[in-house]
C-alpha positions as CSV (number, residue, x, y, z in Angstrom):
1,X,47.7,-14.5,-52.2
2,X,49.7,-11.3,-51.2
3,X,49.5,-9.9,-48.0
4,X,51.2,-6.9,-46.3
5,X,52.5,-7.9,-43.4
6,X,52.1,-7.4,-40.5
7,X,48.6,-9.2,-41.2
8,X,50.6,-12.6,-42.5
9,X,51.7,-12.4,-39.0
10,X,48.5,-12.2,-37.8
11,X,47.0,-15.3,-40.0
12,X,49.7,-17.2,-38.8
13,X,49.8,-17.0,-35.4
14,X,47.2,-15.1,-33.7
15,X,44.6,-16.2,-35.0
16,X,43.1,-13.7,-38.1
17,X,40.5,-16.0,-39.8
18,X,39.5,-13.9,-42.2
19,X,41.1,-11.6,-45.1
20,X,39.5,-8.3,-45.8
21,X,39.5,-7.7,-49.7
22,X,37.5,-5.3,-52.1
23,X,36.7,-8.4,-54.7
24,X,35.3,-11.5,-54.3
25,X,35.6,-14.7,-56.4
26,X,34.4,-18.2,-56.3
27,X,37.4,-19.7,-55.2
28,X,37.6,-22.1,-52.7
29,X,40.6,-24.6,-51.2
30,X,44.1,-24.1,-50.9
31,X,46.7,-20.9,-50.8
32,X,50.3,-19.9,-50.0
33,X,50.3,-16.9,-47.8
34,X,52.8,-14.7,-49.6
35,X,54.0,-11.6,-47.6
36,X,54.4,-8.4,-49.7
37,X,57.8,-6.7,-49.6
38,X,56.6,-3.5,-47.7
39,X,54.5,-3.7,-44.5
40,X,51.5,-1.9,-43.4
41,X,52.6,0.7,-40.8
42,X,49.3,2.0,-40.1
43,X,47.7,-1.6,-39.4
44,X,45.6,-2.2,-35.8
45,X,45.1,-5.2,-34.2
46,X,42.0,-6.2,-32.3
47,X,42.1,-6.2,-28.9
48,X,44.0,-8.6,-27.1
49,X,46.8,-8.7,-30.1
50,X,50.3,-7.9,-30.2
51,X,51.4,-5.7,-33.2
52,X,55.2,-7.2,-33.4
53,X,58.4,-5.3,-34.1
54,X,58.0,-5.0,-38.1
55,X,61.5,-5.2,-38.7
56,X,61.6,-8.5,-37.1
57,X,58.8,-10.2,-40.0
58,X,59.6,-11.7,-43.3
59,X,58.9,-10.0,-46.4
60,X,58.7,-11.0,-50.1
61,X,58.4,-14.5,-48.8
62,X,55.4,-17.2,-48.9
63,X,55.3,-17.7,-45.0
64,X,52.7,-20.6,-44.9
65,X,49.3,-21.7,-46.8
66,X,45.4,-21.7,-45.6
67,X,42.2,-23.2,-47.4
68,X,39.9,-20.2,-48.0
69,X,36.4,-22.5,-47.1
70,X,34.2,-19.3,-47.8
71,X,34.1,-15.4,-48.8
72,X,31.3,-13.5,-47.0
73,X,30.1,-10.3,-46.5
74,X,29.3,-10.3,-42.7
75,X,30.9,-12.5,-40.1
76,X,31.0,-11.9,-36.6
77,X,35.0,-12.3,-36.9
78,X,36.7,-10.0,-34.9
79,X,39.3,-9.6,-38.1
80,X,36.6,-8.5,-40.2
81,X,36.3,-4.7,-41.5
82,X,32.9,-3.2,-41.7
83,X,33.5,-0.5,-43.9
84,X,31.4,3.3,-42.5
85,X,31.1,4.3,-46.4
86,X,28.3,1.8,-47.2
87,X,30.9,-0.2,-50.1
88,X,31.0,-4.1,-49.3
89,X,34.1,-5.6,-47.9
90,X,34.7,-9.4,-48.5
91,X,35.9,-11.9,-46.3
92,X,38.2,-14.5,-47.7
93,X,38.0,-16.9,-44.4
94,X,40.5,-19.1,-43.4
95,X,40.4,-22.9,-42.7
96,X,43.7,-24.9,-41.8
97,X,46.5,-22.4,-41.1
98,X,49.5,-24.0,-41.2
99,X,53.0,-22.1,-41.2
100,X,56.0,-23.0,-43.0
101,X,58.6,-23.8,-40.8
102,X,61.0,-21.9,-43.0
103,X,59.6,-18.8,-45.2
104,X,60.0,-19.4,-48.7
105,X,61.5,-16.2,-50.4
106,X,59.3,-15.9,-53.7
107,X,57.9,-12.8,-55.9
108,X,54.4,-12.1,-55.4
109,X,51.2,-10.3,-57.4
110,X,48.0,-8.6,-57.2
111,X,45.3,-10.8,-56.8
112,X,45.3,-14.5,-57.1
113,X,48.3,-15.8,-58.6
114,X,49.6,-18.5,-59.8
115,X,52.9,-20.3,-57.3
116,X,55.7,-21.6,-59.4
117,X,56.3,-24.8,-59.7
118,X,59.4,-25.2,-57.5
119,X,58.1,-23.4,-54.9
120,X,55.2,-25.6,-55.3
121,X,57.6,-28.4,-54.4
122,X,59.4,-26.6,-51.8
123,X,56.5,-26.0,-49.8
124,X,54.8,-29.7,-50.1
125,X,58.3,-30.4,-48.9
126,X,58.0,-28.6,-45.6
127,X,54.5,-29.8,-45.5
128,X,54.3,-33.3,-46.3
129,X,51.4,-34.1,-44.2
130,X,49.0,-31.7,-46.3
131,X,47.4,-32.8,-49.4
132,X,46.9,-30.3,-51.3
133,X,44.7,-31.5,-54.1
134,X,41.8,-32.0,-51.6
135,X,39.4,-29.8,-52.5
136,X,35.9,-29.4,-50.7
């Protein structure tokens, strides 16, 4: 899954446990975090968080993975966006963040997208611990 950063940043290490998105599928188990290659400059952080220095984040990289263990539509997630226009915003929540130790530079799309194979391999490589066709 794509993300703009600095929201990867966020999921990774402090502690967002939920991704806001517009669509909702039955999905659930394991994803690569993938940073987009252009940040969100007008993001805001709950309170208590740190927005870092952009220019010091990865970008166009997959930067760790996550098992998405529900989507919802109300969580009392401080992460979560209530949209004021009445439209429902879905929560893609997080279970088992774990960051790569090394970013993996890799393309990303829209949506849910398929990894590549070798970048399959490099991950499970810097995660050998994680076994990744557990599914719930």
């Amino acid at each position: 899954m794509t993300i703009k950063q600095p929201w990867v940043h966020a999921i990774l290490h402090e502690g967002k446990d939920v991704e806001n998105r517009s669509w909702k599928r039955d999905f659930r188990g394991w994803i690569a975090i993938h940073a987009g290659g252009t940040p969100n400059r007008d993001a805001g952080f709950p309170r208590g968080h740190r927005i870092p220095d952009l220019d010091t984040l990865d970008y166009s990289a997959i930067c760790g993975v996550a098992r998405i263990v529900n989507i919802v539509t109300k969580t009392r997630s401080k992460w979560f966006w209530r949209p004021d226009d009445g439209t429902i915003n879905y929560g893609w929540v997080f279970g088992d963040v774990t960051p790569l130790p090394k970013p993996i530079p890799c393309k990303g799309a829209l949506q849910l997208w398929e990894v590549p194979t070798k970048v399959v391999r490099q991950i499970q490589h810097q995660l050998p611990d994680i076994d990744f066709s557990e599914v719930d």
